[in-house]
N, C-alpha and C positions, 0 to 999 in steps of 0.2 A: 840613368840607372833605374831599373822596376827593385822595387822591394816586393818579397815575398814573404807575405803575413802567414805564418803558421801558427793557430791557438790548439794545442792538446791537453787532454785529460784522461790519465789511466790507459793510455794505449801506446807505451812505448812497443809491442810488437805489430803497431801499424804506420807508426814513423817512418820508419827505415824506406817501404815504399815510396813513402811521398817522397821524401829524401832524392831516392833513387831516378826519382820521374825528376825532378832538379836537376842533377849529375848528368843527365840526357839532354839539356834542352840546347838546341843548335846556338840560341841566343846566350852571350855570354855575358853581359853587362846585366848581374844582377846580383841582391844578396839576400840573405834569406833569414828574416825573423822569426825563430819560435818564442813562441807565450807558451809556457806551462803554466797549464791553470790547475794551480794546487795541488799537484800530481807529485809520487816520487820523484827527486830529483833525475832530471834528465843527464847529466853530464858524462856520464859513461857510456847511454845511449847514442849520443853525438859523437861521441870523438873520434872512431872511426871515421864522421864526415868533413872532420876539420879540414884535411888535408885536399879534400874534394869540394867542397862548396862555402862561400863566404859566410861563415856563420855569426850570428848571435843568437843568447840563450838568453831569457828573461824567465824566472819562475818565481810564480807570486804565492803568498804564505799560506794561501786556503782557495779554496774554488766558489769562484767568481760569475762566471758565465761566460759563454762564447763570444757575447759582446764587449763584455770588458775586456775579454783578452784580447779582442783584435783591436779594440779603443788602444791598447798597451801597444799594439804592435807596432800599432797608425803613429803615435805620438813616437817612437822610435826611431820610425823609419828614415831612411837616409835620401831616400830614390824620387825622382823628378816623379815616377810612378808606382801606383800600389797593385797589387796581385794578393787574390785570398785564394789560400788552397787550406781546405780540413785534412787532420792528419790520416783519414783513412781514403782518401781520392787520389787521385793522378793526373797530374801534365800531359800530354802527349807531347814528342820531343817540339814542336813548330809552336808548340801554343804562343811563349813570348814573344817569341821571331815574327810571329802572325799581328798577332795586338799592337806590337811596337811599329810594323811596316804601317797600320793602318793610322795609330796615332801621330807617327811622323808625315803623316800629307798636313796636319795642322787645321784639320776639318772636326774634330774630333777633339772631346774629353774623356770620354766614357767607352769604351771597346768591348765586346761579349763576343765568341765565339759559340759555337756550337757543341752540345758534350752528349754524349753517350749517357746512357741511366740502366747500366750493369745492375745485374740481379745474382751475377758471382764477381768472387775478384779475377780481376785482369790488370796486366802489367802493358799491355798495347792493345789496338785497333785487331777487331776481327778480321780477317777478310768481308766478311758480311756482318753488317749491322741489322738486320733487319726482324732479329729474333728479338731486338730491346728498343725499348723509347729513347728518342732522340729530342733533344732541348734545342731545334732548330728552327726559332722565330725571326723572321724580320720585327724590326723595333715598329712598334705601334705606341704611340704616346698617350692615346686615350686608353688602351686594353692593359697599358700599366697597371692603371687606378680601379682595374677588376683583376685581374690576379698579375703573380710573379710569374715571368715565361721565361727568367735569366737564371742560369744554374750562375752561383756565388762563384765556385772553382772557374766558371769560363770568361770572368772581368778582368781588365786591367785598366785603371783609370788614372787622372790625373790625380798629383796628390794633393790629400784637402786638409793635412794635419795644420794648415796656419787658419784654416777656418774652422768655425763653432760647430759645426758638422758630424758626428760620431754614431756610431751606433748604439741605436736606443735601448738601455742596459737595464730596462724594465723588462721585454720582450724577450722570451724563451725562445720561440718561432715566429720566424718569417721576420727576422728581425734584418735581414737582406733586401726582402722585397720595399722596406719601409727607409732602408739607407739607399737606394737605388730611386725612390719615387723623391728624397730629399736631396741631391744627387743635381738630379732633373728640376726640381722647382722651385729649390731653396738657392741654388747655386748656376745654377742654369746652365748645365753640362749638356756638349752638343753629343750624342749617340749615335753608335756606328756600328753596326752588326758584319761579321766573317761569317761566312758563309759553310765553316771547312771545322768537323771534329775536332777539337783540339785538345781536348779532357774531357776526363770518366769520372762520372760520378756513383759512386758504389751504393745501391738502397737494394740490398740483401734481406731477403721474406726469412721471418724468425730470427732477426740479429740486434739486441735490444740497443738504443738509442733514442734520438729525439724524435724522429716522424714517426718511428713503429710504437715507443709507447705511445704517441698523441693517440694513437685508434683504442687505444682502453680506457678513459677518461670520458666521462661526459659530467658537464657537455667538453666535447673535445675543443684541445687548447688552440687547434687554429680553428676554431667558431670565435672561441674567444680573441683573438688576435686579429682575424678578420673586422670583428665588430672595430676594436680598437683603431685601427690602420682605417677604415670606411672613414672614422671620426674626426680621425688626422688628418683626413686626404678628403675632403666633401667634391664631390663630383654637381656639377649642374648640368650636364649634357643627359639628355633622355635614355638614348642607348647604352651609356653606360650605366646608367642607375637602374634599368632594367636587366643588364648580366651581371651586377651585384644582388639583385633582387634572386633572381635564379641562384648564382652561389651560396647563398642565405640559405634558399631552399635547398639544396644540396647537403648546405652542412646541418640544416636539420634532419635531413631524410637519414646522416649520417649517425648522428646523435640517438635517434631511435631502434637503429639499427643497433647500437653497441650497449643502448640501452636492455633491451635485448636478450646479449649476451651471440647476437650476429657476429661471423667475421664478416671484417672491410676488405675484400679485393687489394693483393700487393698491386701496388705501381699503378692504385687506379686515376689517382691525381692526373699523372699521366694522359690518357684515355682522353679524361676532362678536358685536363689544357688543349690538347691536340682538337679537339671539336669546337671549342668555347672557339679558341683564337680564329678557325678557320672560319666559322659565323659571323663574329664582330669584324673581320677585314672582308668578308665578303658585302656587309651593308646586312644583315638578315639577323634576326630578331631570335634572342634565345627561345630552343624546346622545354619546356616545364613538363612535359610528358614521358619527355627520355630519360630524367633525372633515375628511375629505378631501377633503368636498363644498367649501368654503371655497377651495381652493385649484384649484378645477376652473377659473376663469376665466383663470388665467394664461396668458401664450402664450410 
């Protein structure tokens, strides 16, 4: 059985979706954990889905963080395997059915699919994707330890709740990329990338949250997150210490820019990844040149 970790806050009118991307999925050996993190009680919200999906409700007495809610969830969960969806994202109906086929060959702990990075809401797969960023990396094990290239909604992994393992409930952001690198080298999960869409992940220009407020904050909190996560995670390999050196410089050029009173480009992160990743697996040495081209689109 996969458990499905759902931690929300203050959006029960974006539940229902996720919900709904659940009630779809071809794969039916699953149940599904909400964490309310100190939000109105959910339970009226739900209950229309009782009769449709294996639910449990946890809501805790004040709001906690995204991490402890899904720490909540984890310790809950029932399932040989865990699944994280936020409450304003989507499954695509295969997503489970896809993770599961790959985790059952027995080569595998750790599965990510590929997701969509919608700039409106959608409820399915375009005919064409090609108007949005696509979260579609092969696993590179050293380019972990320089950024996150795994959308959170596209894992499903083995489950780690009998180990000391959780997510780090300091950490605002990128507290994913930081459970995914301890994942891999605390616990030594073997990775296995699908190659096929399988969820959407919603990062909507002007819809307040955790990445759109990070660009009004300097220094902004994934510089600060970044530093932290370099400290956890020390690299000795050249190439990488040199596209951490680059992203450094990136989230400074960042930093001055908002310092400012500059906008930062929606979905430029984006942009980034898709370049960084294709440099460090082709063998070729980060641009420090390009770094301002990134920020040309703002207005």
């Amino acid at each position: 059985m996969i458990s499905v970790v759902i931690p929300t806050h203050h959006r029960p009118h974006l539940l229902p979706e996720a919900l709904a991307s659940l009630s779809r999925q071809v794969f039916g050996d699953f149940e599904v954990v909400v964490v309310n993190d100190g939000g109105p009680t959910l339970v009226d919200v739900l209950r229309p889905w009782r009769d449709r999906l294996p639910l449990r409700l946890f809501e805790l007495p004040r709001r906690t963080g995204v991490s402890h809610a899904r720490n909540v969830g984890i310790d809950h969960a029932e399932g040989e395997y865990l699944a994280f969806l936020d409450d304003d994202d989507i499954f695509l109906p295969r997503h489970l059915a896809r993770a599961y086929q790959a985790l059952a060959l027995g080569r595998a702990d750790f599965v990510y699919c590929s997701a969509l990075v919608a700039g409106e809401r959608m409820s399915e797969l375009p005919e064409r994707v090609d108007g949005g960023p696509v979260k579609a990396y092969p696993f590179d094990d050293d380019f972990l330890l320089v950024a996150n290239f795994i959308h959170t909604g596209a894992v499903v992994v083995r489950s780690f709740r009998e180990t000391g393992v959780r997510f780090d409930e300091s950490l605002t952001h990128c507290e994913d990329w930081d459970m995914w690198l301890a994942l891999r080298r605390r616990l030594g999960y073997r990775v296995s990338f699908v190659d096929e869409i399988t969820a959407i992940y919603h990062q909507l220009p002007a819809v307040e949250g955790l990445v759109g407020s990070a660009q009004l904050a300097v220094p902004s909190p994934f510089t600060v997150v970044r530093e932290r996560i370099q400290d956890a995670w020390p690299a000795s390999d050249g190439r990488v210490r040199r596209f951490r050196a680059w992203m450094n410089a990136l989230e400074d050029h960042r930093n001055t820019r908002i310092r400012k009173g500059h906008a930062i480009p929606h979905q430029m992160f984006d942009a980034v990844l898709h370049d960084t990743h294709a440099w460090f697996t082709a063998g070729m040495d980060p641009d420090f040149a390009r770094i301002p081209d990134y920020f040309r689109a703002a207005v």
